[in-house]
N, C-alpha and C positions, 0 to 999 in steps of 0.2 A: 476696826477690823479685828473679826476675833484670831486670827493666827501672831498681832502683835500684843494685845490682852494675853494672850498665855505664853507670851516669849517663845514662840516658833519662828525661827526663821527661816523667812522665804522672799523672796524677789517675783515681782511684777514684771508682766510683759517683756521676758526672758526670749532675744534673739534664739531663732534655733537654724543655722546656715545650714543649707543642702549642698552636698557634695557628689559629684558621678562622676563615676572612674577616677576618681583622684582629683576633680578639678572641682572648684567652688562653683556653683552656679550664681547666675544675678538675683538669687529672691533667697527667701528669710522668713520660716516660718518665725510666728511671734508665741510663744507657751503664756496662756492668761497671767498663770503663778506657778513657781517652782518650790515646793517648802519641802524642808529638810536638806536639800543638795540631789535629791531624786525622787520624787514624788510631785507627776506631771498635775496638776489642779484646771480642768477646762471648766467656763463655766459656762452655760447656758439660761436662757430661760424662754422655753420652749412649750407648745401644748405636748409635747411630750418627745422623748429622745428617739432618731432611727438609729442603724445601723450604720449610716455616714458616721456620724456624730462619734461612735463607738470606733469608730476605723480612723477619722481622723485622730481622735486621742492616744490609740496606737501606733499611729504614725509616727507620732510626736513623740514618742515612747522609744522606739526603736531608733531612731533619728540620732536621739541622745540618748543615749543606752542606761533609760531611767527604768527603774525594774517596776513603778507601781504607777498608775495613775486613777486618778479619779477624777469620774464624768458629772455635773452639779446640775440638777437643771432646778433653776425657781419658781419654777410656775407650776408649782404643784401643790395641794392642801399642807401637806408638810414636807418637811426637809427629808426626810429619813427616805422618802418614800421617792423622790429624786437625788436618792445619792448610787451611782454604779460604780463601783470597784474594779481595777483591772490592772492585770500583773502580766508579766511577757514568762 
């Protein structure tokens, strides 16, 4: 994993509880990876990303009042070229 090669810390499949009007609901979004303490990490591998994809990452963003995330998708010729950045 390269986030633990370069000594980043970050946690896997990070619960994210939903809460309306003040009460916990019974489900639980799961965040792929959380690195740093706020930097949502979703990953995908997709023939390519929609606008779901980009909305549920902000969800999850907002959820937890993470200020950056980024969208990964792997199935693409290179990396660079499936990586989307997104900040609230």
């Amino acid at each position: 994993m390269e986030l633990a090669s370069r000594a980043i810390p970050f946690q896997r499949e990070v619960p994210l509880p939903v809460v309306y009007r003040g009460q916990p609901l019974d489900v639980c979004y799961r965040l792929d990876f959380l690195a740093l303490e706020s930097v949502v990490v979703e990953v995908k591998s997709v023939e390519a990303t929609h606008r779901l994809h980009v909305q549920q990452t902000l969800t999850y963003m907002r959820l937890g009042a993470y200020p950056v995330g980024l969208l990964l998708n792997f199935n693409v010729p290179t990396l660079k070229e499936g990586i989307t950045r997104l900040s609230l």
